[in-house]
C-alpha positions, 0 to 999 in steps of 0.5 A, a space after each residue: 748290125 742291121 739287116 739291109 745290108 746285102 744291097 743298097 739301091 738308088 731310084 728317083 722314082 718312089 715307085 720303083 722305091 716301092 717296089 724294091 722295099 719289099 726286099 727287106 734286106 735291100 736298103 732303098 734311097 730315093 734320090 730328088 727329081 721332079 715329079 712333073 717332066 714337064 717341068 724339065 727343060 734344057 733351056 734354063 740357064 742352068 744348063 749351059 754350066 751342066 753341060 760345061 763345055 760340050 758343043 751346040 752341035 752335040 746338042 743338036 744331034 742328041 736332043 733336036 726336038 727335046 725340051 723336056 729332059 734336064 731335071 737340075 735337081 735330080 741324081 746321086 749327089 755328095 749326101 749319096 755317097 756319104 749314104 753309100 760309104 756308110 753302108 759299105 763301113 756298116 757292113 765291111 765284115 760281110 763277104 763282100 762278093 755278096 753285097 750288091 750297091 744298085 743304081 737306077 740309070 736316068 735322072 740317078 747316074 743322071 740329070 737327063 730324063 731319057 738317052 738318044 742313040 743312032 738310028 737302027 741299021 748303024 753300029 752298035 755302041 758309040 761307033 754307031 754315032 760316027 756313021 750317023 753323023 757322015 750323012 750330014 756334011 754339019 756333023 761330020 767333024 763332029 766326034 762323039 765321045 764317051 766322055 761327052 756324052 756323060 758330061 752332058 747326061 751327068 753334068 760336068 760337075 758331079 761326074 768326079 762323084 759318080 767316080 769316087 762311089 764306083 770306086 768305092 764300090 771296086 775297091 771294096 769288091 761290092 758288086 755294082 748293078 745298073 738296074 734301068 728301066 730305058 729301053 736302050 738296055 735292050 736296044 743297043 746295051 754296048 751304048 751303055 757298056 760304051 758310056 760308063 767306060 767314063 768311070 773306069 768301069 769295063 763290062 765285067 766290072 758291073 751287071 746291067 739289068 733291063 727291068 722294061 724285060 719285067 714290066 718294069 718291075 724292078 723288083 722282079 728284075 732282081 728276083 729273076 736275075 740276082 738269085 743271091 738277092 732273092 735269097 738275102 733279100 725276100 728271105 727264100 729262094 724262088 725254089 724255096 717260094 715254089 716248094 713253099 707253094 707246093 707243100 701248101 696246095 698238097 696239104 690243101 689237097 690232103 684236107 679235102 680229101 680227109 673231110 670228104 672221108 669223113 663226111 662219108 663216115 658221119 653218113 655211114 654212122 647216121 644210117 
């Protein structure tokens, strides 16, 4: 048995697959995505299939001077979760309330770089885009869902393979952590909590991590807020890491102090 299977974690950014592979008992996956956001568009006609049915008007109101947000390539796909229910099999005789199946937002649940939310001053949540959306007699009849919502993120496509993974992950009592960098996880985190209700998933059933509260660091994120992980993962506890560091600058302290006494008595012995 291996000894990565505490955690697994999903990121399309390899810097973030960096940072987190210094866990060692964290596998780390890195999902496709292009490299170049310029290179994103929702104006390919591969969009009009990804999106599968969610109105222009939707469009208009979530991305109405975007072009650079469809990555048609990126995002947790089938060869993910075969990934994923190899290591929920590869580990079954470990407690399960100990295993944490980690997934980046953008561009990994997603295909979509970035996520628009209502105006500050409305609602928190979804409830947030129906009173928007009053202002304008166009939108008013427009009623933005959940569901809509992550079609257009996920692409209608791939939302039954988002579901069958966090099913998986339910199922077999494996925690399942949302670690994202966007800034909507402090802004408004309920439009978050609103929209994985898509996957049967109620706030208690997953921990969502804001790494932009560490610089972005996604590995310090998980340092600071899943102890367990810097426990499986790093080896020590951040109290061991502290003790560690404190015994080291103490015997540092004890070498000085031993050296200049006998240093004092080479002199007394040299006089």
């Amino acid at each position: 048995m291996t000894e990565d299977l505490y955690g697994i974690f999903f990121d399309n950014d390899e810097k973030h697959i960096n940072e987190v592979r210094e866990c060692p008992q964290i596998r780390c996956i890195k999902v496709p995505g292009i490299k170049n956001i310029k290179e994103i568009s929702i104006d390919i006609p591969e969009f009009a299939s990804h999106k599968n049915g969610v109105p222009d008007l939707f469009i208009e109101v979530v991305a109405p001077k975007r072009k650079d947000l469809f990555d048609i390539g990126s995002g947790f796909n089938v060869e993910h979760y075969d990934i994923l229910y190899d290591w929920v099999v590869e580990g079954v005789s470990l407690p399960s309330n100990k295993r944490y199946a980690i997934f980046d937002f953008d561009r990994t649940i997603t295909q979509i770089e970035g996520f628009i939310s209502p105006p500050r001053g409305h609602s928190p949540g979804m409830a947030g885009f129906g009173q928007f959306l009053q202002k304008w007699d166009k939108y008013k009849s427009l009623d933005i869902t959940p569901l809509m919502m992550m079609t257009y993120l996920c692409g209608a496509d791939r939302l039954p393979i988002l579901q069958s993974a966090f099913d998986l992950c339910k199922d077999n009592g494996i925690n399942i952590v949302i670690l994202t960098n966007n800034s909507i996880c402090t802004i408004d985190p309920l439009l978050l909590y609103d929209v994985m209700s898509v996957f049967n998933l109620r706030k208690e059933d997953f921990i969502l991590l804001c790494s932009n509260q560490y610089r972005g660091d996604k590995k310090e994120t998980l340092k600071a807020n899943l102890a367990n992980i810097c426990r499986f993962a790093g080896g020590k506890t951040v109290r061991k890491m502290a003790l560690c560091r404190f015994r080291k600058t103490k015997l540092r302290r004890f070498r000085k102090k031993s050296l200049r006494k006998t240093r004092k008595n080479y002199k007394k012995s040299t006089n």
